[in-house]
C-alpha positions in Angstrom: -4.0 -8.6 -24.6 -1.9 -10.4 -27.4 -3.8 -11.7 -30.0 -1.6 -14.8 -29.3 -2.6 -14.9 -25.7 -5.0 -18.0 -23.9 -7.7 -15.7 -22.7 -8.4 -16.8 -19.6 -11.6 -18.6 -18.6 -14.2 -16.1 -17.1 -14.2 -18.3 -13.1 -10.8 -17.7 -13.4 -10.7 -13.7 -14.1 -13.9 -13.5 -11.2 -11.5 -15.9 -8.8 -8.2 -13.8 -9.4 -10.0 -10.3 -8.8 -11.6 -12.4 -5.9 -8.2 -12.5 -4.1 -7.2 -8.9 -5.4 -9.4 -7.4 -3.8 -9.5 -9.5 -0.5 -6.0 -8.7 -0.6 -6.4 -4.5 -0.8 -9.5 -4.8 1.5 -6.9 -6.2 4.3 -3.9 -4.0 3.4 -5.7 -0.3 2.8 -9.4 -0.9 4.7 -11.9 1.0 2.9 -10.1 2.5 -0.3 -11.2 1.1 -3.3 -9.1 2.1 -6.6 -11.8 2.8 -9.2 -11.2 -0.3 -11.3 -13.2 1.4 -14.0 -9.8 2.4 -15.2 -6.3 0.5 -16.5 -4.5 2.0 -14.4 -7.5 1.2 -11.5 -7.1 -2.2 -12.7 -3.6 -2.7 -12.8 -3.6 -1.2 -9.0 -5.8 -3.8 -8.2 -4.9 -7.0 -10.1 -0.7 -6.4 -9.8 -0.3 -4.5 -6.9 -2.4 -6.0 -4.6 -3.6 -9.5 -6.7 0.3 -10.3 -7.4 2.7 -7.9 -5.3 1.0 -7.3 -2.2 0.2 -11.3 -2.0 3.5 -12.7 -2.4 5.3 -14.9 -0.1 8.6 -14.3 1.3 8.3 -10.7 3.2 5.1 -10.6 5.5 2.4 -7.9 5.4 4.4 -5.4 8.0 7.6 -5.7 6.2 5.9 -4.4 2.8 4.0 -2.1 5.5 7.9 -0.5 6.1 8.6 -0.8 2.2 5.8 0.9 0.9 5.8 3.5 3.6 10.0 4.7 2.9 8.4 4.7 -0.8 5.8 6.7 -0.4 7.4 9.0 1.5 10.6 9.2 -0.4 8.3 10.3 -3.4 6.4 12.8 -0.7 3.2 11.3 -2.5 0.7 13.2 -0.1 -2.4 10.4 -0.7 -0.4 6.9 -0.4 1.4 8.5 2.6 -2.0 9.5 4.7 -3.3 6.0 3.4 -0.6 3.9 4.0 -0.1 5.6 7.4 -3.3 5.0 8.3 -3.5 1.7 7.6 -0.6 0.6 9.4 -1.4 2.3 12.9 -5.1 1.0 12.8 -4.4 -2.3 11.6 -1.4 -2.6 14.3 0.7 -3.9 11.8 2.9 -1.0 13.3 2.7 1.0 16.7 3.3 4.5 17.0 6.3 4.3 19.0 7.7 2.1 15.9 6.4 4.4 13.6 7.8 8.0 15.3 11.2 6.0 15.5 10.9 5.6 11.6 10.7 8.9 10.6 14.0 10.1 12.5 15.7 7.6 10.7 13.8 8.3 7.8 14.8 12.2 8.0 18.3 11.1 8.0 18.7 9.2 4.8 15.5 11.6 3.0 15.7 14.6 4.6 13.9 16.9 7.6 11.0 18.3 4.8 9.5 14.9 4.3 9.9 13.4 7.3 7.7 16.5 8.6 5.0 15.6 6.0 5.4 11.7 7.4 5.0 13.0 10.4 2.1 14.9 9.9 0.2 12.5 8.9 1.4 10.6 11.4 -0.7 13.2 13.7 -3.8 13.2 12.1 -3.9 9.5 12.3 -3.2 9.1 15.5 -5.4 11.5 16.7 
């Protein structure tokens, strides 16, 4: 923090991580960051306190965001998360999903649409 910077007052801190985590409870049900970290903390507080909870696309549009992303960087974690999390919370249906990665493996390439596809599998399962 700046040494210039209002610190904020403590019911404000406790209400903001409030919502954070409200917010990452309903998008990746039962995976917890460890917060003990900055990093942790930042996953928390930005991603899912600021980015995650922002108006203007709905929670399945970032579901289709965040899923191209993590499979474009063939991140093996986010994908079996983020995969998860959008067939059980039927923010998106298999059909929908399968669809995706043929149009993903067009535009990224057969390799990591396998992985997506994988995981797909062992989610749906």
């Amino acid at each position: 923090m700046r040494d210039d910077a209002p610190e904020l007052p403590l019911q404000e801190t406790e209400m903001d991580d409030r919502a954070a985590e409200r917010t990452l409870t309903e998008v990746l049900p039962g995976h917890q960051p460890p917060t003990a970290t900055p990093f942790g903390r930042a996953a928390r507080d930005f991603l899912y306190g600021e980015v995650w909870s922002r108006p203007g696309l709905g929670r399945r549009d970032r579901r289709w965001v965040t899923l191209t992303c993590v499979a474009a960087a063939d991140a093996p974690q986010p994908i079996e998360d983020h995969v998860h999390a959008a067939l059980a919370s039927g923010d998106i249906g298999l059909e929908a999903m399968l669809e995706f990665v043929l149009h993903f493996a067009v535009y990224c390439g057969w390799p990591k649409a396998s992985h997506l596809e994988g995981a797909i599998a062992r989610q749906w399962d």
